[in-house]
N, C-alpha and C positions, 0 to 999 in steps of 0.2 A: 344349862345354857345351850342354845340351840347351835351347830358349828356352823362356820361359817359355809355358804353356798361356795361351789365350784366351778370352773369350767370344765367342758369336756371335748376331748376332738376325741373322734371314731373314724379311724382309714379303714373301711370295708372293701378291700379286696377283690377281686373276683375269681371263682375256680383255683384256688392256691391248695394245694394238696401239702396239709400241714407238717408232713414230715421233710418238706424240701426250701429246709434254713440251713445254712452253710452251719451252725455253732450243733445243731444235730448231727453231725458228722458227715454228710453227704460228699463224697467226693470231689462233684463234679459243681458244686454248690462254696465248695470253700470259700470263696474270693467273691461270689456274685450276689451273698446278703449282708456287707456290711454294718447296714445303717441299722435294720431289722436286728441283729447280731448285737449290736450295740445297745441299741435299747431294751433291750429284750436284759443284757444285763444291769443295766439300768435300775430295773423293775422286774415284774415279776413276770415267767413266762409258766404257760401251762402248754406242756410239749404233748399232752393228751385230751388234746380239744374232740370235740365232733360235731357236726352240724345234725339237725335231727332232722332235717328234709334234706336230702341232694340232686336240688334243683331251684332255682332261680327264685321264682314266687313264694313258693312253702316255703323256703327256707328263711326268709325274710320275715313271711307273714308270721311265723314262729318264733321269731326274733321279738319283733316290735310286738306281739300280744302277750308274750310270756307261756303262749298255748301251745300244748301240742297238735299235729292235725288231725288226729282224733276229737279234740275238743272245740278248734276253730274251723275244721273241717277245710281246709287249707288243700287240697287234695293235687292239684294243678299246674302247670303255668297260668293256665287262664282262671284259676278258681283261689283266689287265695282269700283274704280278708272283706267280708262283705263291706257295705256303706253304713256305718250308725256302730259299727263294732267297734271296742276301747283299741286303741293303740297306744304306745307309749309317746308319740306325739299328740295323744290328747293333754296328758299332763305335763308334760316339761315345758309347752310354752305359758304356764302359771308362773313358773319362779325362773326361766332360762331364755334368751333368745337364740332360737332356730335358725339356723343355715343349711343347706343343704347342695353340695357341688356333686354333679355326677349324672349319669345317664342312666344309672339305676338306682338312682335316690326313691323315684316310686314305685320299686316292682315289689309291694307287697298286697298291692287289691285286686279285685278281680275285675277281668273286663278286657284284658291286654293280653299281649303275642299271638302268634296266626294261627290262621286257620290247621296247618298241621299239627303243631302242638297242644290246642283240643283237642281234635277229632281222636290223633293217636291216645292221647291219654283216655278217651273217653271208651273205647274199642279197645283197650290189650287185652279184657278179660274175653273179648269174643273169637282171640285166636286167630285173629291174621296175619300168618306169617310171612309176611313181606316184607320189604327195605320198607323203612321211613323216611331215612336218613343221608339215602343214595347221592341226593342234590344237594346237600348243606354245605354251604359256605365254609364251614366252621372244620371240613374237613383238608382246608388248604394248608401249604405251609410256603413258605420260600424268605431266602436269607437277602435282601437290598444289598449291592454295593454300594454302599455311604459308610460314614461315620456320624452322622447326626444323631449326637445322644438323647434327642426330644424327637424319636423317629415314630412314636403314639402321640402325635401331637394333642388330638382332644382332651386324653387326662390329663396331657401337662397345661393345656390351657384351664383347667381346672384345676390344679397345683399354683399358676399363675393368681388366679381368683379367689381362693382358699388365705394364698398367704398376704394378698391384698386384705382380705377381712379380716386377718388377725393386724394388720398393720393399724388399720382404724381401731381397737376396741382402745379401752381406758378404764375407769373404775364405774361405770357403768353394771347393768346390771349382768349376770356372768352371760355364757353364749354354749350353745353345743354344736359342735358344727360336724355334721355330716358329711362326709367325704365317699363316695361309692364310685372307684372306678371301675373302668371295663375291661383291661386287664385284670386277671394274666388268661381270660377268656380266648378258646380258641375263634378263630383259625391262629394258625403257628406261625404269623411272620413275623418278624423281626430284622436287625439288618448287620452288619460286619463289627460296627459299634458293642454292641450285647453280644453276637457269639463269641467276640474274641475275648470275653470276660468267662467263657465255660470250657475249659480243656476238654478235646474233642475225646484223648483217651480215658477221663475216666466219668462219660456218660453210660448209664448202666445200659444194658441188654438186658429189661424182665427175662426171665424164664419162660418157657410155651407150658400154657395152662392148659391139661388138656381135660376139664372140669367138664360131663355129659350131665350135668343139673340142665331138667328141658328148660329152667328158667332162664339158667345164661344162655344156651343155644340160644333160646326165642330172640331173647337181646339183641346176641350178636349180630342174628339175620335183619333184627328192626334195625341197629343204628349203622351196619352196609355200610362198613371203611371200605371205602372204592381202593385202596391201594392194599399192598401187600404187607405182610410184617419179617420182612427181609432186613437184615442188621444196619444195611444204609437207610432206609427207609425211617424204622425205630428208633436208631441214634440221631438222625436228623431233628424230626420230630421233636423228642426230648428234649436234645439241644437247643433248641429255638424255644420250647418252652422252659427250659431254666433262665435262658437269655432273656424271656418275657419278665421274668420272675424277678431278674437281673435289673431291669427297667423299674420297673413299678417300686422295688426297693429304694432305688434314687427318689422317684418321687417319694413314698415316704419320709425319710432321711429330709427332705426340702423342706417339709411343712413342720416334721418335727423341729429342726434347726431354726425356722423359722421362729416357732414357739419360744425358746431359748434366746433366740437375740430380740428378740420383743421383751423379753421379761415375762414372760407369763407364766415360767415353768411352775415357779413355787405353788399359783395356785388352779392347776391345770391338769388333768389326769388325761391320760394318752392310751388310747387302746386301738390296739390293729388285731381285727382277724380278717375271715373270708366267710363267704354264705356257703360254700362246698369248696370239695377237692376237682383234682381231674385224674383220670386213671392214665393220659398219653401211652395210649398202646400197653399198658399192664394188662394183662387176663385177656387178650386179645380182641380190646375196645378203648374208644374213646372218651371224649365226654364226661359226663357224671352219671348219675338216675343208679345207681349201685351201692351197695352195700359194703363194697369192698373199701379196702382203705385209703386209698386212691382217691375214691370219691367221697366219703363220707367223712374222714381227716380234715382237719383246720386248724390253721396256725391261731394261738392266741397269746397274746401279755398285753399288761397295763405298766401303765407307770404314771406317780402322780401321788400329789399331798399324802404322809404316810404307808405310802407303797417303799419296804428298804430293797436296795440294791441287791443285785446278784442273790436275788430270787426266784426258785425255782420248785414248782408244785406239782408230784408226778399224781395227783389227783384226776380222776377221770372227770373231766366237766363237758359241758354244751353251750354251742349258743343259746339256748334255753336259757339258759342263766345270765344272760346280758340286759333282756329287760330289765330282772331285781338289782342286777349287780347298777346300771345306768340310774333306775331310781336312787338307790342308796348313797349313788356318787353325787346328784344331783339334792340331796336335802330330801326327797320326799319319801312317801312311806314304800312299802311294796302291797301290789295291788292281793288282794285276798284273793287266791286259787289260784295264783302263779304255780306254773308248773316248774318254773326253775327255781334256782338259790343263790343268793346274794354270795357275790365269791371274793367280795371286796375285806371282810375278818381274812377270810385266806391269804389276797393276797397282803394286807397290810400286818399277818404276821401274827393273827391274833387268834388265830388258831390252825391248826392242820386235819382237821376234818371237815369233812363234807359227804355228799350224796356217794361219791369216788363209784359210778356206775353213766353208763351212758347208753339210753335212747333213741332209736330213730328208725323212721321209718321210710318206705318209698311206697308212691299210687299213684304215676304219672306216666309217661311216655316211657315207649321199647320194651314194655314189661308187661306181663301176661298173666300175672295176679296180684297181690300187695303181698309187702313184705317186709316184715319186722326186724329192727336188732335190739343184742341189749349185749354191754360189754361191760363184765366185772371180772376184775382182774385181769386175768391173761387171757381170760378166756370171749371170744364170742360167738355167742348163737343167732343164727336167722333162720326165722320162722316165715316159711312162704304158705298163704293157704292154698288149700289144695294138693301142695308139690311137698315133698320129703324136704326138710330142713338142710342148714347146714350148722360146722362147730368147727373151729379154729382157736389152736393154741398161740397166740402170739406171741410168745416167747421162744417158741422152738420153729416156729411155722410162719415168718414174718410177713411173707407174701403172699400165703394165705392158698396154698395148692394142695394143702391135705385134709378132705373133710371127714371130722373123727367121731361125726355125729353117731356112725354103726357101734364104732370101737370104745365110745367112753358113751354111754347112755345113761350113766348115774350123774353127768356134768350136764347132759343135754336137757335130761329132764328135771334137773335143779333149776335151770336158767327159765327152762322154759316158762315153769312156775312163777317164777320174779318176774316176767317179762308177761305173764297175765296178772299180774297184779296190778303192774301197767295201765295195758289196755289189753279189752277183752278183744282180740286181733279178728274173732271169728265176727262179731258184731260189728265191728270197725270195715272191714268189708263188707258185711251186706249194707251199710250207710254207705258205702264211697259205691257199690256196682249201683244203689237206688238213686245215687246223684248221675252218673255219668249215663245211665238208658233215657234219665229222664232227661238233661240236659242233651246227649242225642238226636232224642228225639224231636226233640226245639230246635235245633240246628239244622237237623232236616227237612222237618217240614218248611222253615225257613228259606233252605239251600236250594230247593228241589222249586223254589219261585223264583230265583236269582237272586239274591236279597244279599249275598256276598258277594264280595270280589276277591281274588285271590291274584296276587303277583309277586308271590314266594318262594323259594327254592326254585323247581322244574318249571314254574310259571313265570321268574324273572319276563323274562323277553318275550310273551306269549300270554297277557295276562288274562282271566275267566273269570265268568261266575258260569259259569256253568257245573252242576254237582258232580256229574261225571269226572271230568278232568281234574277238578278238588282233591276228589277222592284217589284219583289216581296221582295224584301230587301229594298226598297224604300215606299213600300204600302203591309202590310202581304195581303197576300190573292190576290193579282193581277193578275187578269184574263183578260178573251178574252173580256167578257163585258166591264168591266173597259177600256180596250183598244178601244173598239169603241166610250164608252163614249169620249174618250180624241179626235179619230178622229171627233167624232160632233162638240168639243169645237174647235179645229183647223181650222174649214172648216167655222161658226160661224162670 
């Protein structure tokens, strides 16, 4: 007999660096993830998530196909899911009705974010190394005097919305409803309400990385933190994003609650992660687009029909595994060449195996070649082409500041082997450099007629199409040289 169909709510997140749950031990975290805390034991949590793209679009678009971006070619912000490609919202509106609340409910096709975040991603292998990242918004912070604890108004008017739709449903046919807010996305404001839920003393101080891979230099210089990494500066910072963290948990906690005095728990399955981490000044950057763990970390658990309590799977999993795992919740089958695995046997108890290895990769913006991980056991390796690898013991090495690639070369060259079995990574880049010259080159010959406009970042209050200033709004300082360098790499 066929079981009965289900509902599904998914809170997706934004930017939540999965190791910062207060029931993880976090100090500074204790008190500021309740409701996450709660549910989590509830159900089942897996404290060893990762996302296999860390970045906005890929990570998505790797979500909803079950693909990795070797196989969807996901490569972007602006490049992810073509038009006519399977998604998992081709199938769920067969047996489920769709909703979708959020501002990044659609960022998993291609065709969206600016003009900087192609060009840059399209250019890191041509080696300009210059700020990208000088003008972004994203690098503010500041704390409001208020106490209005709906100080993110837009998500919570989408928390509003959300628990309005579960108020309507009935025994109708079931629903999945998409939830994507925009926290805990920087910039870092917040206001008196959320900090005063994060004790100032025990926000941590990363340690200074002083890691000379040219790979992270190049970074560092693309994504130009305009401020310092001085203790007020870093604990600030931090603080306002665990306080973000601190917020977006209340919304959670609303919609779930919500579920529960509607009655819908029994036959309802509840899943929270995020599409990436954020590194808040770890390794001395921001942002995501890293392999560290910072950005590639993501909080995951379910809870729901057969999911038992106060369960916990120290199994390495991926969003990867959300597409089968949503199918399976949903009644339907899983789609043949899914690259993930149904993780719903896991969490409902039915067994404790799995893949327990984790994948992913980055090919997008502040990075100057691609670059692979694979994480089995304690151990992981990243494979950049071109540039000497790295290997990190995460059991001894949690921060990730010793790389032991020289000193254990029998772990380096084990992984590396399992991690081509993968993807063949030397192939996988020469398809991502033959998309990003050719698409380039469209954009230029394009650009170079005016055919863009640009009033982003440095363009705010001065807006262009003009290619020059683009370009310089894309790379401070972008000149004639820089331009011929890009014709060498094209012609290459």
């Amino acid at each position: 007999m066929q079981r009965r169909r289900r509902n599904i709510i998914f809170f997706h997140a934004e930017s939540w660096d999965g190791r910062m749950l207060g029931l993880l031990g976090h100090p500074a975290l204790s008190d500021a993830t309740p409701n996450i805390d709660r549910i989590a034991r509830q159900g089942m949590l897996f404290p060893n998530a990762y996302c296999s793209h860390p970045i906005c679009c890929p990570s998505r678009a790797n979500m909803w196909s079950g693909q990795f971006t070797h196989h969807c070619e996901s490569w972007n912000n602006h490049k992810g899911l073509e038009q006519g490609m399977w998604a998992l919202q081709d199938d769920l509106p067969k047996t489920h009705q769709m909703v979708k609340f959020g501002a990044k409910s659609w960022d998993y096709t291609s065709g969206a974010h600016t003009n900087l975040a192609r060009v840059t991603a399209w250019l890191g292998a041509a080696g300009i190394d210059k700020a990208s990242y000088d003008a972004d918004p994203g690098q503010g912070f500041s704390v409001s005097d208020d106490f209005n604890p709906r100080f993110h108004e837009r998500d919570w008017r989408n928390v509003d919305e959300s628990i309005a739709f579960l108020e309507e449903q009935g025994a109708e046919a079931p629903f999945f409803l998409y939830f994507a807010s925009a926290l805990v996305h920087p910039a870092f404001n917040t206001n008196r309400y959320w900090t005063d839920r994060i004790p100032e003393g025990a926000v941590d101080i990363p340690p200074a990385d002083h890691c000379e891979h040219p790979c992270i230099q190049f970074q560092r210089q693309s994504k130009a933190w305009r401020y310092d990494f001085d203790e007020e500066t870093v604990k600030t910072v931090r603080r306002n994003y665990f306080a973000m963290c601190a917020e977006t948990d209340a919304m959670v906690g609303a919609v779930y609650d919500a579920m529960h005095r509607l009655g819908l728990a029994d036959d309802t399955y509840f899943v929270f992660s995020s599409d990436h981490g954020e590194l808040a000044l770890e390794h001395q950057q921001y942002h995501k687009m890293s392999l560290y763990e910072g950005s590639v970390r993501v909080p995951m658990l379910m809870t729901g029909p057969d999911i038992p309590a106060l369960g916990e799977s120290e199994n390495l999993v991926s969003t990867i595994d959300l597409c089968p795992t949503f199918l399976s919740m949903a009644g339907l089958p899983v789609r043949p060449g899914c690259d993930g695995e149904n993780l719903l046997p896991v969490a409902s108890g039915q067994t404790a195996d799995s893949r327990n290895t984790s994948f992913a990769c980055f090919t997008g913006s502040t990075l100057n070649t691609s670059v692979y991980m694979l994480r089995r056991d304690n151990w992981k390796h990243i494979a950049y082409v071109s540039y000497p690898s790295q290997l990190f013991d995460l059991s001894g090495d949690p921060q990730e500041l010793h790389d032991l690639s020289e000193q254990r070369p029998d772990v380096r060259n084990r992984l590396d082997a399992e991690l081509r079995g993968i993807v063949d990574y030397e192939e996988t880049h020469r398809d991502w450099q033959a998309y990003c010259k050719s698409a380039f080159r469209q954009w230029r010959r394009q650009a170079k007629r005016g055919l863009f406009f640009d009033n982003t970042y440095s363009l705010y209050d001065r807006p262009s199409s003009d290619y020059w200033k683009i370009m310089d709004n894309c790379f401070t300082g972008y000149n004639r040289d820089d331009e011929e360098a890009v014709n060498k790499w094209l012609d290459e």
